[in-house]
N, CA, C and O of each residue as an XYZ file, in Angstrom:
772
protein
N       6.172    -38.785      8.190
C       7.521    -38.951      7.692
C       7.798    -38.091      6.460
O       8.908    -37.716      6.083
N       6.518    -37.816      5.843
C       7.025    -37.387      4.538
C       7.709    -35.532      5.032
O       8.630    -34.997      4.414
N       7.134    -35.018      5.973
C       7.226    -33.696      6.203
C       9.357    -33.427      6.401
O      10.049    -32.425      6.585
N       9.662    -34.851      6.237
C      11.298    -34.281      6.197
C      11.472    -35.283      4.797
O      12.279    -36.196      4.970
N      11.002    -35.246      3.811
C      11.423    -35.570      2.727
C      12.136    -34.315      1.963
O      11.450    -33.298      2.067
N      13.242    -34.148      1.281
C      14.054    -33.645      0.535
C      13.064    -33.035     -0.281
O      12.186    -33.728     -0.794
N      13.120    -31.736     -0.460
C      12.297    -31.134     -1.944
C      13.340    -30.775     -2.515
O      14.244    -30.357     -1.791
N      13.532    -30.815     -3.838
C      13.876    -30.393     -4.952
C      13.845    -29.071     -5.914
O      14.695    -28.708     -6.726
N      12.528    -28.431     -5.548
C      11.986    -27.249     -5.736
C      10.520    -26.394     -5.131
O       9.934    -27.322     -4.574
N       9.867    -25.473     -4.997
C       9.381    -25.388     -3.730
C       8.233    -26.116     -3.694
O       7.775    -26.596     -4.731
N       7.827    -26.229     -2.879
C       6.688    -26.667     -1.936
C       5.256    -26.064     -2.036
O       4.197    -26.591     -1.693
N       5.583    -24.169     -2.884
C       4.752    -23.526     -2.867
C       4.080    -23.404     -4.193
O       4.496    -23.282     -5.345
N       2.761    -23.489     -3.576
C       2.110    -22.803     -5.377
C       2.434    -21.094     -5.475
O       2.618    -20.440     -4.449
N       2.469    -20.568     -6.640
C       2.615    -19.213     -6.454
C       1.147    -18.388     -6.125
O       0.141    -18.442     -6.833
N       1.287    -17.699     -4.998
C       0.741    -16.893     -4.605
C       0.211    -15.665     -5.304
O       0.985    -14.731     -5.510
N      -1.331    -15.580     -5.770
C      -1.544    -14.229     -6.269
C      -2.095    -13.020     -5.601
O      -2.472    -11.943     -6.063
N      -2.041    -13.477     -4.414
C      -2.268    -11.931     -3.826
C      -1.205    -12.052     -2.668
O      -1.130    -13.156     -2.128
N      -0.474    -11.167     -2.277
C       0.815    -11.042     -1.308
C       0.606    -10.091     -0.495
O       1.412     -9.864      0.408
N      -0.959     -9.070     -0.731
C      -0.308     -7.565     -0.134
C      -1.745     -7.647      0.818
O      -2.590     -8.003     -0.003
N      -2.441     -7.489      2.169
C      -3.545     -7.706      2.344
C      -3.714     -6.709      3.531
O      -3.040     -6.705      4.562
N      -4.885     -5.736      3.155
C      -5.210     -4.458      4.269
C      -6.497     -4.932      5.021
O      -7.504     -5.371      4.465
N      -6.320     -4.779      6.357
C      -7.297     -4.835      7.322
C      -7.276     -3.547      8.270
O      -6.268     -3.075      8.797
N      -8.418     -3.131      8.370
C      -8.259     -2.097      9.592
C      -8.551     -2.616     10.905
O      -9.317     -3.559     11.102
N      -7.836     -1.892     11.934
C      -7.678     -1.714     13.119
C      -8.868     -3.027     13.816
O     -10.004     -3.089     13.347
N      -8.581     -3.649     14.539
C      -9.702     -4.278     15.829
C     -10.455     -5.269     14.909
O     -11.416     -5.908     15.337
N      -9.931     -5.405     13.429
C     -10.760     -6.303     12.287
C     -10.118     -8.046     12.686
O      -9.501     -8.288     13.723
N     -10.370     -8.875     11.839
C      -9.773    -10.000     11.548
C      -9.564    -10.288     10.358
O     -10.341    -10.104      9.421
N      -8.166    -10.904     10.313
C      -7.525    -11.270      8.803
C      -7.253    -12.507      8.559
O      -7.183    -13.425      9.376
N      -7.076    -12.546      7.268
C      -6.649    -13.933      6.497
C      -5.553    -14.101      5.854
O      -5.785    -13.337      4.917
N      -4.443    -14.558      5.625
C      -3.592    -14.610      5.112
C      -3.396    -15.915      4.386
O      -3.994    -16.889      4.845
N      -2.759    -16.050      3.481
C      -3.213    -17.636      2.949
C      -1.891    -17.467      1.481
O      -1.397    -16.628      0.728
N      -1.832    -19.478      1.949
C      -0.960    -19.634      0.451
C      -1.122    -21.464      0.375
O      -1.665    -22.182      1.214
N      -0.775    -21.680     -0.298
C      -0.586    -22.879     -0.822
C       0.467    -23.634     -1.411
O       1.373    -23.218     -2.133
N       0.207    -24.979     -0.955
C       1.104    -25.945     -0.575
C       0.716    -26.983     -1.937
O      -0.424    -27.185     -2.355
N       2.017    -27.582     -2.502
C       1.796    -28.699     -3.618
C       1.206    -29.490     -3.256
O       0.516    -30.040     -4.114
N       1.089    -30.116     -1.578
C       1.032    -31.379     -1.815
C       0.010    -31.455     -0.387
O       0.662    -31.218      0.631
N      -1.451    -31.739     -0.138
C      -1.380    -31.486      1.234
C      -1.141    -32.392      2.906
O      -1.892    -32.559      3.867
N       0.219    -32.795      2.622
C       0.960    -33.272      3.764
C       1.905    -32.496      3.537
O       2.760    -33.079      4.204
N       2.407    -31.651      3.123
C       3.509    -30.008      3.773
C       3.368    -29.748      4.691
O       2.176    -29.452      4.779
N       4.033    -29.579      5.985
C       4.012    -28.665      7.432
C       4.519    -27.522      6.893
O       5.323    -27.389      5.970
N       4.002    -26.766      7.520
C       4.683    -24.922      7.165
C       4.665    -24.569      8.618
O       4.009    -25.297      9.363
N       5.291    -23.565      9.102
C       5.601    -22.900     10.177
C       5.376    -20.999      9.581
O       5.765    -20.391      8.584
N       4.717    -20.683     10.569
C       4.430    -19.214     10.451
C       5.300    -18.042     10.991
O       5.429    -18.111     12.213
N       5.901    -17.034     10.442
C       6.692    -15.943     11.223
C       6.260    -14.968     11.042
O       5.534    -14.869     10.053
N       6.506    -13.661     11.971
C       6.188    -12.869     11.736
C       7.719    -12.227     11.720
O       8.367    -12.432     12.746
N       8.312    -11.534     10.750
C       9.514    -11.269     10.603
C      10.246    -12.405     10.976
O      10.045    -13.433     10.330
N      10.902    -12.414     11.717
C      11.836    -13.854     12.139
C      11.668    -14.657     13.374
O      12.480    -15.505     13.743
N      10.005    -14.188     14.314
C       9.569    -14.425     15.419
C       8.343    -15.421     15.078
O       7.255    -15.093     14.605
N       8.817    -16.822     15.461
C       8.082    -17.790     14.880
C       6.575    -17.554     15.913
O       6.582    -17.130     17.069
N       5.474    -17.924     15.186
C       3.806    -17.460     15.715
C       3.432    -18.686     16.435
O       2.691    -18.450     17.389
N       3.746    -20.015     16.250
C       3.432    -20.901     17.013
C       4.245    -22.319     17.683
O       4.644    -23.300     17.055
N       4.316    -22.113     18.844
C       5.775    -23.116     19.179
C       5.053    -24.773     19.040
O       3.968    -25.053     19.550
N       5.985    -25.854     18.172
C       5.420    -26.988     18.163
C       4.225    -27.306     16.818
O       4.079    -26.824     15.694
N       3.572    -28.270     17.539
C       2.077    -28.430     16.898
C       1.034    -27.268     17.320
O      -0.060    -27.457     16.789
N       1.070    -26.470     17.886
C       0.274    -25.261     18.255
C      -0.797    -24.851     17.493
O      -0.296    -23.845     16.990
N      -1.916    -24.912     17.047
C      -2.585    -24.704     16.187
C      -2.968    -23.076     16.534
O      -3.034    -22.420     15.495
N      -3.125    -22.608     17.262
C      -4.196    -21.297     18.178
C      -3.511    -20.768     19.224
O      -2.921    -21.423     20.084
N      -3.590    -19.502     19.151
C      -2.900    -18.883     20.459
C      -4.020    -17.502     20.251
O      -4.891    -17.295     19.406
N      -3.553    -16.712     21.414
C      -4.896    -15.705     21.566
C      -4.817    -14.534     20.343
O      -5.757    -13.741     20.297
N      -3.756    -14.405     19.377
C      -3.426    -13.420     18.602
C      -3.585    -14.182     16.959
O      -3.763    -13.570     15.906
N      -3.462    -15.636     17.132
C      -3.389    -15.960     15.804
C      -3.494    -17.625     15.775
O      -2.930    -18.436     16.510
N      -4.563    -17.883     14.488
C      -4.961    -19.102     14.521
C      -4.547    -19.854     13.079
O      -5.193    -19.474     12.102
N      -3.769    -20.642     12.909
C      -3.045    -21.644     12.083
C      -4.699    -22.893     11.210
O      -5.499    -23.549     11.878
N      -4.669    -22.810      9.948
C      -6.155    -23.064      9.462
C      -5.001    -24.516      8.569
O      -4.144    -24.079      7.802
N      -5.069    -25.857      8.720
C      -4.256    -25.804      7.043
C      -5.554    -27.199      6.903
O      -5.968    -28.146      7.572
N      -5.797    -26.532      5.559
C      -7.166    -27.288      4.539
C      -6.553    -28.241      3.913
O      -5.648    -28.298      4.745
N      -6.218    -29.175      3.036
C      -6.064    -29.866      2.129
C      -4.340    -29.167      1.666
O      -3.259    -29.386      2.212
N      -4.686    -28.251      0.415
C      -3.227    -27.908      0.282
C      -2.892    -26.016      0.548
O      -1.940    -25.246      0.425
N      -4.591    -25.946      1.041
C      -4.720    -24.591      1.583
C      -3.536    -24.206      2.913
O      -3.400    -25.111      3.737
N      -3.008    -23.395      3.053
C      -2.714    -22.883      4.655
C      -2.602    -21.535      4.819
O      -2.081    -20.736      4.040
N      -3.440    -21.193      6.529
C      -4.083    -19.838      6.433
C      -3.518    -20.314      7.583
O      -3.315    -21.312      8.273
N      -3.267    -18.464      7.401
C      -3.042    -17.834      8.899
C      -3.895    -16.631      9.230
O      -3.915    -15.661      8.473
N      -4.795    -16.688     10.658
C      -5.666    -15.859     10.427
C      -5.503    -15.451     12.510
O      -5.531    -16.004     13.610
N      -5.277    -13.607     11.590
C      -4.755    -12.366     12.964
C      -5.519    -11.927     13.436
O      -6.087    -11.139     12.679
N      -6.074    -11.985     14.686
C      -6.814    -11.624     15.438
C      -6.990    -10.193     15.603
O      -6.145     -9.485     15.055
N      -7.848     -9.675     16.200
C      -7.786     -7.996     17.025
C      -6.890     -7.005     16.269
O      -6.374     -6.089     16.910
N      -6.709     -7.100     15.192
C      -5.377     -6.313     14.268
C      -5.462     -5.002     14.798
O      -6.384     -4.207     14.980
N      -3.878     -5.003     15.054
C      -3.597     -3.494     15.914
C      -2.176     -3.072     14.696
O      -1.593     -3.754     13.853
N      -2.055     -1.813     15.083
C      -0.948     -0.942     14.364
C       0.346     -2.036     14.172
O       1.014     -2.014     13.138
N       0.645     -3.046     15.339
C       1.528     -3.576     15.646
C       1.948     -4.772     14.644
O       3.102     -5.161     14.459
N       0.663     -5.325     13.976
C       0.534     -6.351     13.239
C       1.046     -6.217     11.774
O       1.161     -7.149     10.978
N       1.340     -4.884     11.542
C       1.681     -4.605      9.948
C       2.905     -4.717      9.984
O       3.740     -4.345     10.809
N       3.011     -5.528      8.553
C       4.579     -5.719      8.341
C       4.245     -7.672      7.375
O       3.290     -8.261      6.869
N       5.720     -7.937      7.627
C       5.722     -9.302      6.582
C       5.460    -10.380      7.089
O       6.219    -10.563      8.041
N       4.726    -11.251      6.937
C       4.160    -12.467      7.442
C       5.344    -13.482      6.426
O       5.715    -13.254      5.274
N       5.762    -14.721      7.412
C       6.346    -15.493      6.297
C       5.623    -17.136      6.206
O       5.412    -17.771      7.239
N       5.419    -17.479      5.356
C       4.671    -19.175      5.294
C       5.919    -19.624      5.072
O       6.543    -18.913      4.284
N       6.845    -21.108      5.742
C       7.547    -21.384      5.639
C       7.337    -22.619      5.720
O       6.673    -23.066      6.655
N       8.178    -23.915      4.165
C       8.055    -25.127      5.030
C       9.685    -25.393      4.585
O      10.326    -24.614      3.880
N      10.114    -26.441      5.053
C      11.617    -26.358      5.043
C      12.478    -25.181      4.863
O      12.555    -24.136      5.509
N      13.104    -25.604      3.831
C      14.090    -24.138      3.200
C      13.131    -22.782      2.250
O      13.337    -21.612      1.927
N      12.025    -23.808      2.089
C      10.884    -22.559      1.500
C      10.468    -21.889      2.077
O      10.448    -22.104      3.288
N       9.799    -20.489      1.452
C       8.933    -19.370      2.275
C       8.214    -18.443      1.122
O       8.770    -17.938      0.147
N       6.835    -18.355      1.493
C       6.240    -17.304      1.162
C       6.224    -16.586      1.543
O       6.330    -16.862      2.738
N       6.108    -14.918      1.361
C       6.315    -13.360      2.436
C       5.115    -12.827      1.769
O       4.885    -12.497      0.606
N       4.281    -12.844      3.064
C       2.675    -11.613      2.591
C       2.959    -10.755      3.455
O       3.703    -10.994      4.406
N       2.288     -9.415      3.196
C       2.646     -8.377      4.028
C       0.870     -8.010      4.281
O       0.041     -8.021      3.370
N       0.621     -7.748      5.503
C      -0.203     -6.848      6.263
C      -0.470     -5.688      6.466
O       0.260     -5.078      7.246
N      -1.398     -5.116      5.949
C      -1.092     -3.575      5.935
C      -2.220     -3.022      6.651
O      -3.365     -3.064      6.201
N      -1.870     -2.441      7.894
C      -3.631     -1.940      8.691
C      -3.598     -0.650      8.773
O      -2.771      0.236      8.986
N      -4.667     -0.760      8.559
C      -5.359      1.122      8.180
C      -5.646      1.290      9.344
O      -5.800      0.200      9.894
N      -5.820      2.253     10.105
C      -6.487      2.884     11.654
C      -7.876      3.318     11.053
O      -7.955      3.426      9.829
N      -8.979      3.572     11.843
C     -10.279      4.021     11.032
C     -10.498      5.177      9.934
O      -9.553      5.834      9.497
N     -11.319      5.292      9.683
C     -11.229      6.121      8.619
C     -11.421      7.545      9.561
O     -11.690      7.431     10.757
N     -11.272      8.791      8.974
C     -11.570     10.381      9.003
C     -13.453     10.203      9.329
O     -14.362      9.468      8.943
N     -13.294     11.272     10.186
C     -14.838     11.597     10.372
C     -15.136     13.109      9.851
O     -14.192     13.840      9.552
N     -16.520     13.563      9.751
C     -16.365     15.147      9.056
C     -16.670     15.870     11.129
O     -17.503     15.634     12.004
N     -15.839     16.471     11.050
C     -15.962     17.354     12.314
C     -17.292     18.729     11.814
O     -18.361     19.146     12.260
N     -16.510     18.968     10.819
C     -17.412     20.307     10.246
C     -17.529     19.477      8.181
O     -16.833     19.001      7.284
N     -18.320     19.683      8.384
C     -19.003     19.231      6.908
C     -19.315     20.072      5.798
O     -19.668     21.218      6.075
N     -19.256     19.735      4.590
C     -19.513     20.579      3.658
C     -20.643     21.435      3.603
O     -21.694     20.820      3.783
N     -20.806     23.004      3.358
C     -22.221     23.889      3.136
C     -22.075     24.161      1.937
O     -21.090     24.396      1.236
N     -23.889     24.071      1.641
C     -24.176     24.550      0.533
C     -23.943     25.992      0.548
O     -24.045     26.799      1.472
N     -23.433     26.221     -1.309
C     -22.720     28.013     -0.912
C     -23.860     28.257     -2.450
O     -24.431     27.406     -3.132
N     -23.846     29.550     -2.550
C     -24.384     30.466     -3.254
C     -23.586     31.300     -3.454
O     -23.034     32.077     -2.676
N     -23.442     31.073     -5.205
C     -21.937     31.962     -5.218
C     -22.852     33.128     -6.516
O     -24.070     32.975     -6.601
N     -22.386     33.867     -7.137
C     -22.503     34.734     -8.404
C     -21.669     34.536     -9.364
O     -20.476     34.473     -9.066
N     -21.941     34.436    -10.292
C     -21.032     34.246    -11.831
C     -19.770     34.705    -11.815
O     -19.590     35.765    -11.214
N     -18.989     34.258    -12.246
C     -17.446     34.961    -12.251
C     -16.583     35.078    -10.739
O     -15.391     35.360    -10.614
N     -17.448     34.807     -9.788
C     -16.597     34.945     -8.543
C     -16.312     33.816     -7.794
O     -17.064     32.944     -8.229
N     -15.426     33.224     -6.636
C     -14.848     32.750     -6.435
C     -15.660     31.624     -5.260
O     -15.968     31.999     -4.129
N     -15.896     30.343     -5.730
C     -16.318     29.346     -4.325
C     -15.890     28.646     -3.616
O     -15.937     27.536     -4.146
N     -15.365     28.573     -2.446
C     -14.522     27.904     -1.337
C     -15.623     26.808     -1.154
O     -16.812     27.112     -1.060
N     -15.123     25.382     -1.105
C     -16.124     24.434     -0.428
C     -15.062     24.107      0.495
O     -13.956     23.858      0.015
N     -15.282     24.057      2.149
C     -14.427     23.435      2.902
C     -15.204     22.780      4.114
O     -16.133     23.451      4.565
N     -14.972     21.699      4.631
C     -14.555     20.827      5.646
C     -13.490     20.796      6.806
O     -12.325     21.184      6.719
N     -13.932     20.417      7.587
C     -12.496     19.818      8.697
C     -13.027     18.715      9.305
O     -14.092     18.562      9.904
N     -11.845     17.736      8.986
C     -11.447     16.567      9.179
C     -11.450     16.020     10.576
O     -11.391     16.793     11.532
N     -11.514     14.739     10.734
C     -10.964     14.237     12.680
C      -9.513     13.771     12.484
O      -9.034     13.376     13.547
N      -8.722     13.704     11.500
C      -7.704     13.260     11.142
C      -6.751     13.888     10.071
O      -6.877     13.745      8.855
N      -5.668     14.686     10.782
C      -4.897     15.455      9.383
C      -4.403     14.607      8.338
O      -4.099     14.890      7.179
N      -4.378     13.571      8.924
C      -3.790     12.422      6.842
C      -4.631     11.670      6.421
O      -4.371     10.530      6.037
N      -5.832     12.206      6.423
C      -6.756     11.744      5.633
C      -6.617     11.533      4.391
O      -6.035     12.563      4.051
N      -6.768     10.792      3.280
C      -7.090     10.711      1.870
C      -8.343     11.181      1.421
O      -9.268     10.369      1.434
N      -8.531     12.180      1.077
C      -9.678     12.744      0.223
C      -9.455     12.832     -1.147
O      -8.351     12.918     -1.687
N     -10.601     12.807     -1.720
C     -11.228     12.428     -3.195
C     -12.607     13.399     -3.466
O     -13.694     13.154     -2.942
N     -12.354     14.558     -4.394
C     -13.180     15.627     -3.949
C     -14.308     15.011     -5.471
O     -13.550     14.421     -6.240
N     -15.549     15.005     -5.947
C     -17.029     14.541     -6.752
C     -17.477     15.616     -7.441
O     -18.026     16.424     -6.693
N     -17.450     15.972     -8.706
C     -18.719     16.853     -8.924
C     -19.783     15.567    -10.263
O     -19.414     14.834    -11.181
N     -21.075     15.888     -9.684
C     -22.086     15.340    -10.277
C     -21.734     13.635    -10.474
O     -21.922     12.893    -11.438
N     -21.147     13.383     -9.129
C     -20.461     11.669     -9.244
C     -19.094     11.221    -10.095
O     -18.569     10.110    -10.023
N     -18.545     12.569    -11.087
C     -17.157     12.398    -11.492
C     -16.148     12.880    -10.562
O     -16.504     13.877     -9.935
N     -15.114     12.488    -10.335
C     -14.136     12.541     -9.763
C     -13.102     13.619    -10.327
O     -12.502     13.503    -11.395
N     -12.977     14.838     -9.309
C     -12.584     16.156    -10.056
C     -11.183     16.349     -9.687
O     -10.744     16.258     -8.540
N     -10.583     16.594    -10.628
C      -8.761     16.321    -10.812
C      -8.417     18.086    -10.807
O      -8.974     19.025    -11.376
N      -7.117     17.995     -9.789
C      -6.404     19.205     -9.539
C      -6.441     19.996    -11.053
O      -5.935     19.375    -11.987
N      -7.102     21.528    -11.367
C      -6.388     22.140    -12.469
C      -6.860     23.271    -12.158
O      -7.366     23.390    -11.042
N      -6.826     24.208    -12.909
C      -6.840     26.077    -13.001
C      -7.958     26.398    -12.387
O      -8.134     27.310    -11.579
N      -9.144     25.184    -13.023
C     -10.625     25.420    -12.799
C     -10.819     24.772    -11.503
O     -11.677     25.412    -10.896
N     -10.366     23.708    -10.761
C     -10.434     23.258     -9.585
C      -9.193     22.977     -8.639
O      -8.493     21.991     -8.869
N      -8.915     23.796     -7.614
C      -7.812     24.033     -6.895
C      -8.266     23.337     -5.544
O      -8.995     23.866     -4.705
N      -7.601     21.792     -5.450
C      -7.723     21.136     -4.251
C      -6.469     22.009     -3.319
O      -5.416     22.430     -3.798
N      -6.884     22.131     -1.968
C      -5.847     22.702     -0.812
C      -6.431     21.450      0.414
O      -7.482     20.842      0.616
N      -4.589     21.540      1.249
C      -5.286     20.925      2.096
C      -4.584     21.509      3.234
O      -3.399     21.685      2.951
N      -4.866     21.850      4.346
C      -4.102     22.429      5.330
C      -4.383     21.881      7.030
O      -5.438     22.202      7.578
N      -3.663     21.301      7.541
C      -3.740     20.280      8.565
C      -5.315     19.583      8.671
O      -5.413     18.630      7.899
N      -6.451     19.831      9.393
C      -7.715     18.993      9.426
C      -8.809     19.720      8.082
O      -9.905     19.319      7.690
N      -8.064     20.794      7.671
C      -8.862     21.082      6.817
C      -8.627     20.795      5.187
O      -7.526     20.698      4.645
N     -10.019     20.674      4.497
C      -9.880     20.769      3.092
C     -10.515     21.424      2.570
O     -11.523     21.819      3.155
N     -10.310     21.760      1.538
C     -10.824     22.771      0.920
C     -10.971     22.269     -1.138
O     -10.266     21.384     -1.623
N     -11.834     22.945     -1.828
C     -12.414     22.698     -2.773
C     -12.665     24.239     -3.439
O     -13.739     24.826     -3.309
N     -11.111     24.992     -4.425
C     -11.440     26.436     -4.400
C     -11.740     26.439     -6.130
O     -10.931     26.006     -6.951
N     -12.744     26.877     -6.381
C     -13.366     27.191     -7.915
C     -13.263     28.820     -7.669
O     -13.889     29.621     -6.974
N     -11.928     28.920     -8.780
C     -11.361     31.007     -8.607
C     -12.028     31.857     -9.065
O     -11.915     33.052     -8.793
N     -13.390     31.023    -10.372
C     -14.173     31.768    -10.942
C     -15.194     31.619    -11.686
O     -15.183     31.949    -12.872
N     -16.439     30.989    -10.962
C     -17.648     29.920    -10.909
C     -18.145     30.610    -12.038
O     -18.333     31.810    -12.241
N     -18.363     29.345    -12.909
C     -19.450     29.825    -14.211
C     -21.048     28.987    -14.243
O     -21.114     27.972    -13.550
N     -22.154     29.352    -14.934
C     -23.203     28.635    -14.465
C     -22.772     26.938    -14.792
O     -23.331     26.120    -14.061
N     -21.932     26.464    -15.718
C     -21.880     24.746    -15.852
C     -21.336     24.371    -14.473
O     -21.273     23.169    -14.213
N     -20.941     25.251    -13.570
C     -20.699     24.590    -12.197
C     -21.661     24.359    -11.114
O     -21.278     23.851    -10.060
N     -22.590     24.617    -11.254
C     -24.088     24.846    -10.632
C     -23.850     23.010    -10.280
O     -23.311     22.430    -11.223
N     -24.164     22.183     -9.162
C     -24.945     21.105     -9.074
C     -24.094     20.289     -7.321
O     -23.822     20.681     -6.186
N     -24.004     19.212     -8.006
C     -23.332     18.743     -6.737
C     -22.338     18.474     -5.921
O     -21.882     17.357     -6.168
N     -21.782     19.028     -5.023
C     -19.696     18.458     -4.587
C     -19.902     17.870     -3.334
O     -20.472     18.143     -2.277
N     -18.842     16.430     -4.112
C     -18.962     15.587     -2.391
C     -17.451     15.744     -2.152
O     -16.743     16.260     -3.017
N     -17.024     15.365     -1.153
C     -15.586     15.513     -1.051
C     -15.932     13.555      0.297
O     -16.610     13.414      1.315
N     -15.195     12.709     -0.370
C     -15.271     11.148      0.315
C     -13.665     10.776      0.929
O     -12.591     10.877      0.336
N     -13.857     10.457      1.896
C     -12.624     11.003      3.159
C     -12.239      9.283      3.172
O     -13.179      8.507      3.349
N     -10.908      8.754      2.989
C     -10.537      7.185      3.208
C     -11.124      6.101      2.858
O     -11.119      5.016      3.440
N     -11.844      6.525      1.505
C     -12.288      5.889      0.866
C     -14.049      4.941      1.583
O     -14.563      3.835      1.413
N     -14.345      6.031      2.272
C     -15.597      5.583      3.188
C     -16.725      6.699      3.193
O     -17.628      6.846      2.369
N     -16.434      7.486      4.379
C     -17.211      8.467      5.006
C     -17.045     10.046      3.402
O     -16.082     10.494      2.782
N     -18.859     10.401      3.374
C     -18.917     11.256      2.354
C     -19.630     12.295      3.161
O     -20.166     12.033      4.238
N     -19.622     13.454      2.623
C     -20.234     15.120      2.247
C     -20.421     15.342      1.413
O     -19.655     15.176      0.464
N     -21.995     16.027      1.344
C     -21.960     16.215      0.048
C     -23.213     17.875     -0.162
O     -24.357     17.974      0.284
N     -22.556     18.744     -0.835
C     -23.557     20.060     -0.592
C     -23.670     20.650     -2.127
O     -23.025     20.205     -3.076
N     -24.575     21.693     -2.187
C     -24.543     21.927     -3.858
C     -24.203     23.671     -3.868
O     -24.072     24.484     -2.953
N     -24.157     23.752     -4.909
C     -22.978     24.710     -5.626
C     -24.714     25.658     -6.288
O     -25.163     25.249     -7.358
N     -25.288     26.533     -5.737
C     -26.236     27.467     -6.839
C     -25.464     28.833     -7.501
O     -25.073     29.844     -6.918
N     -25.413     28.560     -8.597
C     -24.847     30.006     -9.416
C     -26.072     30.863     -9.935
O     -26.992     30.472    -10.652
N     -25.828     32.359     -9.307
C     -26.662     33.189     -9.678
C     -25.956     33.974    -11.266
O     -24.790     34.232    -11.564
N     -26.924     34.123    -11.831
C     -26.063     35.093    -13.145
C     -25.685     36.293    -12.614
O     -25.959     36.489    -11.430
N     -24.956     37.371    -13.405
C     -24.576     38.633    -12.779
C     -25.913     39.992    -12.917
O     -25.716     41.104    -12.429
C-alpha cells in the first residue's frame, strides 16, 4: 500500500555517479537509491519502459532492488544500449546515461626501433585497426604533449610521432597506448654527428 502513498519530495537519494562506460558484449550496472526501501521504481530506457508489471528479468535486462539499493543491470551491451536510462518511482526519476565503447584499436603495423643521427629528423609510426582511435604517445613513461619538439600527426589508420630534429636527450623509450589499453613500444638510438 505504501508504494501509492503521496511523496512530498523525492524518493531519491542523490546519485553520485550518473555517467557509466561499458564496452561492447560486457555487462553493466546501473544503480541509484531509494529513501525508503519499500519504493517501487520502474525502469526506462528513454521513454520505453524495460519491464512490463512485476517483471523482474527479461533476456536483455535484470531489475536487482536490495534494501534501498535499485539496480538495473544490461546484458550483452551492444552499440544500441547507449543513451539515458531512467529510475523512476512515481512522479520521480533518476537519468544515468550508458556509454559503450566498441573494442579497443589493435597495432596492425607496430612501432620500430629507428636509429636516427643528431640534428636530423625521427618519424615513429604505426597503423591502427581502427581510424578513431585515441592515442596517447610515452617517452621514458611521461606522457609527451603536442609542441615544436614533438609533432603528433594522425592520418586515417595511421600515427605518427615526428621529432624534426633529434638531439642525444632523446635517445630512450616511445610507446604510443591506443584506447587507453593496447601499447607499442620501440627505442629511439641517437648517433652523434
Amino acid at each position: 500500500m505504501s508504494r501509492f502513498h503521496l511523496e512530498r519530495e523525492s524518493v531519491f537519494i542523490p546519485v553520485p555517479i550518473t555517467r557509466v562506460s561499458s564496452e561492447e558484449h560486457g555487462t553493466v550496472k546501473l544503480a541509484c537509491a531509494v529513501k525508503r526501501p519499500d519504493v517501487y521504481v520502474d525502469w526506462y530506457k528513454g521513454e520505453k519502459a524495460l519491464f512490463s508489471g512485476q517483471q523482474e528479468e527479461n533476456t536483455k535486462y535484470k531489475r536487482i532492488d536490495d534494501g534501498i539499493q535499485r539496480e538495473l543491470i544490461v546484458k550483452n551491451v551492444s552499440n544500441d544500449d547507449q543513451g539515458d536510462y531512467v529510475c523512476q518511482a512515481d512522479k520521480y526519476r533518476v537519468t544515468l546515461h550508458l556509454n559503450v565503447q566498441g573494442p579497443a584499436a589493435e597495432f596492425v603495423r607496430p612501432l620500430e626501433n629507428l636509429e636516427v643521427t643528431e640534428n636530423n629528423e625521427a618519424i615513429f609510426e604505426c597503423q591502427l585497426s581502427k581510424e578513431d582511435a585515441q592515442v596517447e604517445w610515452w617517452f621514458r613513461g611521461m606522457p609527451i604533449l603536442p609542441s615544436q619538439h614533438h609533432l603528433i600527426a594522425s592520418r586515417g589508420f595511421i600515427r605518427q610521432l615526428i621529432i624534426p630534429k633529434v638531439a642525444m636527450k632523446d635517445e630512450g623509450e616511445y610507446s604510443i597506448r591506443v584506447d587507453n589499453k593496447n601499447t607499442s613500444t620501440a627505442q629511439l638510438f641517437v648517433k652523434g654527428k
